[in-house]
Short mmCIF file of the C-alpha atoms (twelve columns), coordinates in Angstrom:
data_MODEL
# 
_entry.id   MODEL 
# 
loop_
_atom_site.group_PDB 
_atom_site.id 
_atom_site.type_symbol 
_atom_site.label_atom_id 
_atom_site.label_alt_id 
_atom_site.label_comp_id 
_atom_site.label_asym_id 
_atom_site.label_seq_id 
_atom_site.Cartn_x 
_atom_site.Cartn_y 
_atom_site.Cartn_z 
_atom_site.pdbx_PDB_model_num 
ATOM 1  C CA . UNK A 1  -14.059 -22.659 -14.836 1 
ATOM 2  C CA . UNK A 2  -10.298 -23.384 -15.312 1 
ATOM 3  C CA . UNK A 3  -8.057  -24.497 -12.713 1 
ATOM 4  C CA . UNK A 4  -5.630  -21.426 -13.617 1 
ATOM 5  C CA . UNK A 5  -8.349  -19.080 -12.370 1 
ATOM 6  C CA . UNK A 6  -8.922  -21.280 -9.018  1 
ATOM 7  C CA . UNK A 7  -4.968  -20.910 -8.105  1 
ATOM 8  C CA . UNK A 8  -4.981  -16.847 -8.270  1 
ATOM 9  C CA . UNK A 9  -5.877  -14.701 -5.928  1 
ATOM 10 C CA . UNK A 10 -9.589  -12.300 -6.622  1 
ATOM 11 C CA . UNK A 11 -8.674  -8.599  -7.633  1 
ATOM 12 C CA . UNK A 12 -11.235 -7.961  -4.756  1 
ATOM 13 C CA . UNK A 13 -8.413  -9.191  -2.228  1 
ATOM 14 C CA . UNK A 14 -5.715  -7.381  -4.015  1 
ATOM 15 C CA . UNK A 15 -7.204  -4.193  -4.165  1 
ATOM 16 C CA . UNK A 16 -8.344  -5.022  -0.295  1 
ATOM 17 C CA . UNK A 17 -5.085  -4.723  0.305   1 
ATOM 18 C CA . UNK A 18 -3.874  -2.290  -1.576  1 
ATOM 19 C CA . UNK A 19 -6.175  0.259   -0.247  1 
ATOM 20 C CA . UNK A 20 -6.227  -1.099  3.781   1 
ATOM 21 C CA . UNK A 21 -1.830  -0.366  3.221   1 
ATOM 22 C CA . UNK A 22 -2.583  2.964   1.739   1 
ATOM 23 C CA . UNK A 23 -5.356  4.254   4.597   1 
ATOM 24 C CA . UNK A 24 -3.140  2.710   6.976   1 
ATOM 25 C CA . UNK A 25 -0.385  5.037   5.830   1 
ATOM 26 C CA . UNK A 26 -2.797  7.881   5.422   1 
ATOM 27 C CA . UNK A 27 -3.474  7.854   8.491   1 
ATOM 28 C CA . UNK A 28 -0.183  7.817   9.987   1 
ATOM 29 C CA . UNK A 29 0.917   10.513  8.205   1 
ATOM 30 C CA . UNK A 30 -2.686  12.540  9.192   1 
ATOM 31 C CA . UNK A 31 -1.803  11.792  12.575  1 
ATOM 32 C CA . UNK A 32 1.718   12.591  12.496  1 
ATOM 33 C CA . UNK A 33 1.206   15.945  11.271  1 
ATOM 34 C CA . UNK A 34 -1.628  16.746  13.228  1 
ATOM 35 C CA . UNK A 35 -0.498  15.501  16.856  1 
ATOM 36 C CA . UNK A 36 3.228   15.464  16.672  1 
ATOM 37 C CA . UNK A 37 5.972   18.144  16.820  1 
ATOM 38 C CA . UNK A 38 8.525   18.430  14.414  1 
ATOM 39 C CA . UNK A 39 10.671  15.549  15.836  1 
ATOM 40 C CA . UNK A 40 13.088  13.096  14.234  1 
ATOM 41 C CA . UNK A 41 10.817  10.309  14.690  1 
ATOM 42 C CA . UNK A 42 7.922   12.387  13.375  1 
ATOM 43 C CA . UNK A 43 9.708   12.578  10.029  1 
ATOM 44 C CA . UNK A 44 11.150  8.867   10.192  1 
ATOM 45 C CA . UNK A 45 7.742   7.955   10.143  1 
ATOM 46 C CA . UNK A 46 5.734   10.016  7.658   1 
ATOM 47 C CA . UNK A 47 8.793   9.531   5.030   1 
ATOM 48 C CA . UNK A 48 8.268   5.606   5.924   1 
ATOM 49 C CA . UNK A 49 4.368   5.853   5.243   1 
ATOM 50 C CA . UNK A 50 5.614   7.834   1.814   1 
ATOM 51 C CA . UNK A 51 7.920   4.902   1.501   1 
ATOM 52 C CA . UNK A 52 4.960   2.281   1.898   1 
ATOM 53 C CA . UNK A 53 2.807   4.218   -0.640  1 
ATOM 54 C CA . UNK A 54 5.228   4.565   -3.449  1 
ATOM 55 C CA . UNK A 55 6.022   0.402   -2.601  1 
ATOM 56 C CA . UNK A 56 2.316   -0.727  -3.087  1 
ATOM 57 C CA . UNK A 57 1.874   0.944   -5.653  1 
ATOM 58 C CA . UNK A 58 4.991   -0.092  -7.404  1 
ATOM 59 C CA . UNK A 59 3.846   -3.440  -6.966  1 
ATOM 60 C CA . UNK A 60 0.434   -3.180  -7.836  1 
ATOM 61 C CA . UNK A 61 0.553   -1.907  -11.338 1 
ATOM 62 C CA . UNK A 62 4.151   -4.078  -11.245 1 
ATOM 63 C CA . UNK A 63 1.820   -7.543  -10.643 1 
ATOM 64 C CA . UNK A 64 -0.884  -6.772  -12.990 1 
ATOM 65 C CA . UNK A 65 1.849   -5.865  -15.940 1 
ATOM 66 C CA . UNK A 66 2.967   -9.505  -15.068 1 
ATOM 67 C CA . UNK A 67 0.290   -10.841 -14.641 1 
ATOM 68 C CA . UNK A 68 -0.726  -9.892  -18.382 1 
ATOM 69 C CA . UNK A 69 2.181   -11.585 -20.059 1 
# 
C-alpha cells in the first residue's frame, strides 16, 4: 500500500456524503411541498435544497475530474 492512498479519503465516505446532502434536501423539499403553504419561506427553502443539490453535485464530479489529473 502507498502512503498516497493512506492520505485520501475512501469513495465510500464521499459518496456517504454525497447521498446523506442529497436525501437531506429531498426531504426538505418533500416536506415543504407536502406540509407547507405557498409562503415566501416555503420557496426560500425548496430553491435552497435545489441550490444544495446542483452544489454537491458540482463538486462531486468537480473532485473526481481533479482528482484524475
Amino acid at each position: 500500500m502507498n502512503s498516497d492512498t493512506l492520505t485520501k479519503p475512501s469513495w465510500k465516505l464521499r459518496r456517504r456524503a454525497v447521498f446523506g446532502s442529497m436525501l437531506f434536501a429531498m426531504g426538505v423539499i418533500v416536506y415543504t411541498l407536502v406540509q407547507w403553504d405557498d409562503t415566501s419561506l416555503a420557496q426560500t427553502l425548496v430553491l435552497s435544497s435545489f441550490a444544495l443539490i446542483g452544489t454537491v453535485v458540482a463538486a462531486y464530479i468537480g473532485g473526481a475530474a481533479y482528482e484524475d489529473v
